[in-house]
C-alpha positions in Angstrom: 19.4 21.5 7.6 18.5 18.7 10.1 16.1 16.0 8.8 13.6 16.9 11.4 13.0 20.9 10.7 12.6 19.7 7.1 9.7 17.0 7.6 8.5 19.6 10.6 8.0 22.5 8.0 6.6 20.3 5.1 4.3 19.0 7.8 2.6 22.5 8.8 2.2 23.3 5.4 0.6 20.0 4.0 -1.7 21.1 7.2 -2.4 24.2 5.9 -3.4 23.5 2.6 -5.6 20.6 3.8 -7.2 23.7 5.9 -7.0 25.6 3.0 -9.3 23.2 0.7 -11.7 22.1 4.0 -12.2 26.0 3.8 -13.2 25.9 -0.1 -16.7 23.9 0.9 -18.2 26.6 2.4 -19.1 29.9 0.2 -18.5 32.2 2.6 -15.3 30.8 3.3 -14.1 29.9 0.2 -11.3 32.7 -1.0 -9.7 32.5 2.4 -9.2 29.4 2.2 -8.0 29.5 -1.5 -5.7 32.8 -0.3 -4.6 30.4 2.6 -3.6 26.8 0.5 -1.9 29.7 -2.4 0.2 30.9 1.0 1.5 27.6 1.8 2.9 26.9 -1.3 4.3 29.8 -2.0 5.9 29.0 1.5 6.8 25.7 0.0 8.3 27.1 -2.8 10.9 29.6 -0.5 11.4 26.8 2.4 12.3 24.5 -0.5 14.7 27.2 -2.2 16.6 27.6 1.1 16.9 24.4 2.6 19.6 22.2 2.7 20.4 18.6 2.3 23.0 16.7 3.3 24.1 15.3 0.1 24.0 19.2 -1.1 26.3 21.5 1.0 24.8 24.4 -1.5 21.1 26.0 -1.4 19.2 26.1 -3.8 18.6 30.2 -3.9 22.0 30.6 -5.0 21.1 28.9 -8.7 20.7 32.6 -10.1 18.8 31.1 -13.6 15.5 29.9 -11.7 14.3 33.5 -11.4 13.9 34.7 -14.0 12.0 31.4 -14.6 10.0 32.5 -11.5 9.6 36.1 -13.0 8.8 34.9 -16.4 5.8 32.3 -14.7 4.8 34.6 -12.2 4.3 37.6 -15.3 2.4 35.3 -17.6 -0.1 33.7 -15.1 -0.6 37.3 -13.4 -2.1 38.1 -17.0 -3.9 35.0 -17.8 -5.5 35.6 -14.1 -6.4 39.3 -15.0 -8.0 38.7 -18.8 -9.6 35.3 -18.5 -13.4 35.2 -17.8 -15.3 33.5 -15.5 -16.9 31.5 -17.8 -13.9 30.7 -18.9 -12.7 29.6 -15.8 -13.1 25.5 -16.5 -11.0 25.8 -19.9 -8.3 27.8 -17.3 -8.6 24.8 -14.8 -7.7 22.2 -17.7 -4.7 23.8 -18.7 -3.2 24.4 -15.2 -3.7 20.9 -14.8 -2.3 20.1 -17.5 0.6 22.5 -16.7 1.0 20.8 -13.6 0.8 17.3 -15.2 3.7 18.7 -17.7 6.3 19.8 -14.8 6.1 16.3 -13.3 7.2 14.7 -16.2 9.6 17.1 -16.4 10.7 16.4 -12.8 10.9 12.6 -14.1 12.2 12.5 -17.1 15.4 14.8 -15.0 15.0 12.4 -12.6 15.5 8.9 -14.7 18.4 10.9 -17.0 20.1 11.8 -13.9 20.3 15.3 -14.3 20.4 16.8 -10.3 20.4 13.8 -8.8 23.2 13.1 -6.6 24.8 9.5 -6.5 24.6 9.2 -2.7 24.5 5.5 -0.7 20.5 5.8 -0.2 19.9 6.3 -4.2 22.3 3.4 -5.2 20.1 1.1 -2.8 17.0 2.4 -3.3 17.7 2.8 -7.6 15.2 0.9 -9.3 12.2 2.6 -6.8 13.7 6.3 -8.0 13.3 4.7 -11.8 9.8 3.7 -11.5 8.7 6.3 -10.0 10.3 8.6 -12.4 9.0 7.0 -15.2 5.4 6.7 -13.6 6.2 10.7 -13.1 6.5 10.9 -16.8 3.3 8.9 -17.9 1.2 10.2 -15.3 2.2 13.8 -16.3 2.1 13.2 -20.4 -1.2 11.9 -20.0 -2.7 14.7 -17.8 -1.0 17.2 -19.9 -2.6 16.0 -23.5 -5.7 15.0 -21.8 -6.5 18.5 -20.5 -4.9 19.9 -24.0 -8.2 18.4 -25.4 -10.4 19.0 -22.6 -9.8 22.8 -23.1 -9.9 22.9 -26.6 -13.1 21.1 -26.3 -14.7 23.3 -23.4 -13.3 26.5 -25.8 -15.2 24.8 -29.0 -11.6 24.8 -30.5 -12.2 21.1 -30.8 -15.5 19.3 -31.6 -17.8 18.9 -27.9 -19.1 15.9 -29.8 -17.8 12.5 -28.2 -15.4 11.2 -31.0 -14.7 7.9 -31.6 -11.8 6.6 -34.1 -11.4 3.2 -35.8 -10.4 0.6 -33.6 -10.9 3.4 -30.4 -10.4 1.2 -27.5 -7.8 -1.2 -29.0 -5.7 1.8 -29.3 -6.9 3.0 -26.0 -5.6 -0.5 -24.1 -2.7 -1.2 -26.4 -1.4 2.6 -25.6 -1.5 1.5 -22.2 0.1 -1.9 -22.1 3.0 -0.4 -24.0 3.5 2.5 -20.9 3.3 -0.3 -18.3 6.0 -2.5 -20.8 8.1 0.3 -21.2 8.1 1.7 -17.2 8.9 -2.1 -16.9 11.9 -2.2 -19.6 13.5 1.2 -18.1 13.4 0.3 -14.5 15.9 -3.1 -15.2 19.1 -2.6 -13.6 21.3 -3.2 -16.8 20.1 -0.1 -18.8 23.1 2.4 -20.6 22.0 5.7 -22.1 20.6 4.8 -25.1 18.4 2.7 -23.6 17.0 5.1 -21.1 16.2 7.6 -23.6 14.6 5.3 -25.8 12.5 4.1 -23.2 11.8 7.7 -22.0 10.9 8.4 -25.5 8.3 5.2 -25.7 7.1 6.3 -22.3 5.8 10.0 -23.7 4.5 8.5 -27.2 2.2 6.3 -26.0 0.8 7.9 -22.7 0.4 11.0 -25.2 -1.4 8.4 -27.2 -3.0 7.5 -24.5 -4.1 10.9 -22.9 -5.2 11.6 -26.1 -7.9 8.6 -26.6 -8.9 8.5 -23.4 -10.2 12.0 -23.5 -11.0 13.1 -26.9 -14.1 10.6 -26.5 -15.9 12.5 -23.4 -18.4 14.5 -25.4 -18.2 18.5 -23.9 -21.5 17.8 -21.2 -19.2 15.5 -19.2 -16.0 17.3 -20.0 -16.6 19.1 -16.2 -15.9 15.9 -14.8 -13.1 14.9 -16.6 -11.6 18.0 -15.8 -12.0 16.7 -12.2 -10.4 13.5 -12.8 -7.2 15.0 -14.4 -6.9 17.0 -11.7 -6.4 14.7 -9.5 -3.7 12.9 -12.3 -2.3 16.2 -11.4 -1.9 15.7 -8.3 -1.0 11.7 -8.3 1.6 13.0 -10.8 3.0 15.0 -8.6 3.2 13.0 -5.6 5.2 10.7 -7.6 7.6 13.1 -8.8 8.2 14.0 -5.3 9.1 10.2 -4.4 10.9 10.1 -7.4 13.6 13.2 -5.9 12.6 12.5 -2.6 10.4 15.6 -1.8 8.6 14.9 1.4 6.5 18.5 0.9 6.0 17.4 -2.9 4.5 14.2 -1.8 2.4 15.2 0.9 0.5 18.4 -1.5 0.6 16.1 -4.6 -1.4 12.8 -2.3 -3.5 16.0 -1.0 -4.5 17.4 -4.2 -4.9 14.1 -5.5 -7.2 12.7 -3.3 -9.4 16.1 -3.0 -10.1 15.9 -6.9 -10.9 12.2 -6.8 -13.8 12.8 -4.0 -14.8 15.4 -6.1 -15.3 13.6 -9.3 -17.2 11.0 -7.6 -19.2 13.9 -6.1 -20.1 15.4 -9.4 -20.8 11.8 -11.2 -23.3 11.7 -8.0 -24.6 15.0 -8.9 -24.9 14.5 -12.3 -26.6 10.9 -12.1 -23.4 9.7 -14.2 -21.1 6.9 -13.9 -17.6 7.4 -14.0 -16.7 4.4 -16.6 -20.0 5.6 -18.7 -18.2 9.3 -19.3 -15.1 7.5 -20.2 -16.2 5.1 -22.4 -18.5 7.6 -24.5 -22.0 5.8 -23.3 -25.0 8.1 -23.4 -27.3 7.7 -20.3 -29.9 6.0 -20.8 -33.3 7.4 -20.5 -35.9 5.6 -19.7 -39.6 6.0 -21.0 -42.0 6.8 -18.4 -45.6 7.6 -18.9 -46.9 11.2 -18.1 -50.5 11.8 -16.6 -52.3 14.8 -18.2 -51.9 17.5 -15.4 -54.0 19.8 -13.9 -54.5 23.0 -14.3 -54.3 23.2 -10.4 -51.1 21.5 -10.6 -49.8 24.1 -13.7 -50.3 27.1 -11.9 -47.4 28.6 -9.9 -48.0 29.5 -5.9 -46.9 33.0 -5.8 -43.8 34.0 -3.5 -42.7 30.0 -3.5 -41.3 30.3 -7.2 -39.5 33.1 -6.3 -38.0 32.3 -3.1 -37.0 28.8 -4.9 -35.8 30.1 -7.8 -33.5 32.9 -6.3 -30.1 32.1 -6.8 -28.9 34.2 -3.4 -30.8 32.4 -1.1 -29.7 28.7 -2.8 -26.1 29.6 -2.5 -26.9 30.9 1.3 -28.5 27.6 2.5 -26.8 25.4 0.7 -24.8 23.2 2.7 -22.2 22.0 0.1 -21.1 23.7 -3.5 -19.1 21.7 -6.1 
């Protein structure tokens, strides 16, 4: 398949997602454009099943063991979808995201072993890019995967909502992290063998699981919402660099999408919620400052009848509102 028809097609369908989530703002508008963003990947999914490369002469669609992988996923989220309830619908979010966070690591640890990858002239030059990127594909995605493990479990009570903070917390926390970065480093030198690569790949998933796990098990259960929001958008980065790492144009362009859409909306709901981003992270209650109360009125206590009622009714909030996180 020419080079052109592929970038074309992965073009329209980053498009239509974007469309797609732009749609999500407005409530009346909301499930189309949900319906429309699920369309385009599921189109994403077929184009990318049929098309062709040069370095591969075969399609995809004739690999006869991904569907009942397809079957199997497609049967067990049709369920989930049909018994979860609505109020359980952020725990959901967490583990889809960390779902997603799990397949990109996936896709990168496949991609650093080798596994898929054909040895063509472009990945011989461009090798050590293809080995960070798969091993920032596997940190990204460990760390998105524990940390919305513990998000869920703490937004189903399975965990304690309590913010929880361990001896020595954030010398763990940092430490975890410098050995991910040390590690990506070690694995991307040109003069690794096998052994080396899957020690490194190894060292990679301990500590961003480490890592993952830190960083969120100290976000008590009020802020857990927007931690949610953050790993979702660690979905998406993860993705998007999974997609450079097997060179998946359409993988790149939904995974930067996603990304950036759950990093405006984070900021949005640490707006909304008076919260600062590094305060959630770092377990730091708000502060509440002491203000002095004058006695009211008993003008001032009683309610104006029909203005309580038209402010309080739900209906005609969502109706006028002019944005909904």
């Amino acid at each position: 398949m020419a080079s052109w028809i592929i970038w074309s097609v992965s073009a329209l369908l980053a498009l239509l997602v974007v469309v797609g989530i732009s749609m999500m703002s407005k409530p009346q508008l909301a499930k189309a454009g949900n319906q429309l963003s699920a369309l385009a990947l599921l189109m994403g999914i077929l184009f990318t099943l049929i098309q062709t490369k040069a370095e591969v002469a075969t399609p995809l669609a004739l690999a006869w063991i991904i569907y009942p992988s397809l079957i199997l996923g497609a049967v067990i989220g049709g369920l989930i979808a049909v018994r979860v309830k609505m109020i359980q619908m952020p725990q959901m979010v967490a583990l889809l995201n960390g779902l997603g966070g799990g397949a990109s690591a996936l896709v990168g640890i496949l991609s650093v072993a080798g596994i898929g990858v054909e040895e063509s002239a472009s990945y011989a030059q461009f090798q050590t890019f293809f080995s960070v990127t798969g091993y920032l594909a596997i940190a990204v995605g460990v760390i998105t995967l524990v940390g919305s493990l513990v998000a869920a479990g703490k937004l189903h009570r399975v965990i304690s909502q309590r913010p929880q903070v361990w001896p020595f917390h954030s010398w763990v926390t940092v430490l975890s992290l410098l050995l991910v970065v040390a590690f990506i480093a070690l694995g991307s030198l040109p003069f690794t063998n096998d052994l080396m690569t899957y020690s490194t790949v190894s060292g990679v998933v301990l500590f961003s699981a480490l890592f993952g796990l830190y960083f969120s098990i100290r976000v008590g259960g009020a802020d857990m919402p927007i931690t949610i929001s953050l790993l979702n958008s660690l979905s998406g980065v993860a993705g998007a660099i999974a997609g450079m790492a097997i060179g998946d144009v359409l993988l790149v362009a939904v995974g930067g999408i996603v990304g950036a859409s759950g990093l405006l909306l984070t900021q949005i709901m640490c707006k909304a919620m008076n919260r600062r981003l590094s305060s959630i992270l770092f377990a730091r209650s708000p502060k509440v400052h002491k203000q002095h109360v004058a006695e009211r009125s008993p003008e001032m206590d009683t309610p104006q009848k029909g203005k309580e009622k038209k402010e309080d009714d739900p209906i005609e909030k969502l109706a006028t509102a002019k944005r909904v996180i």
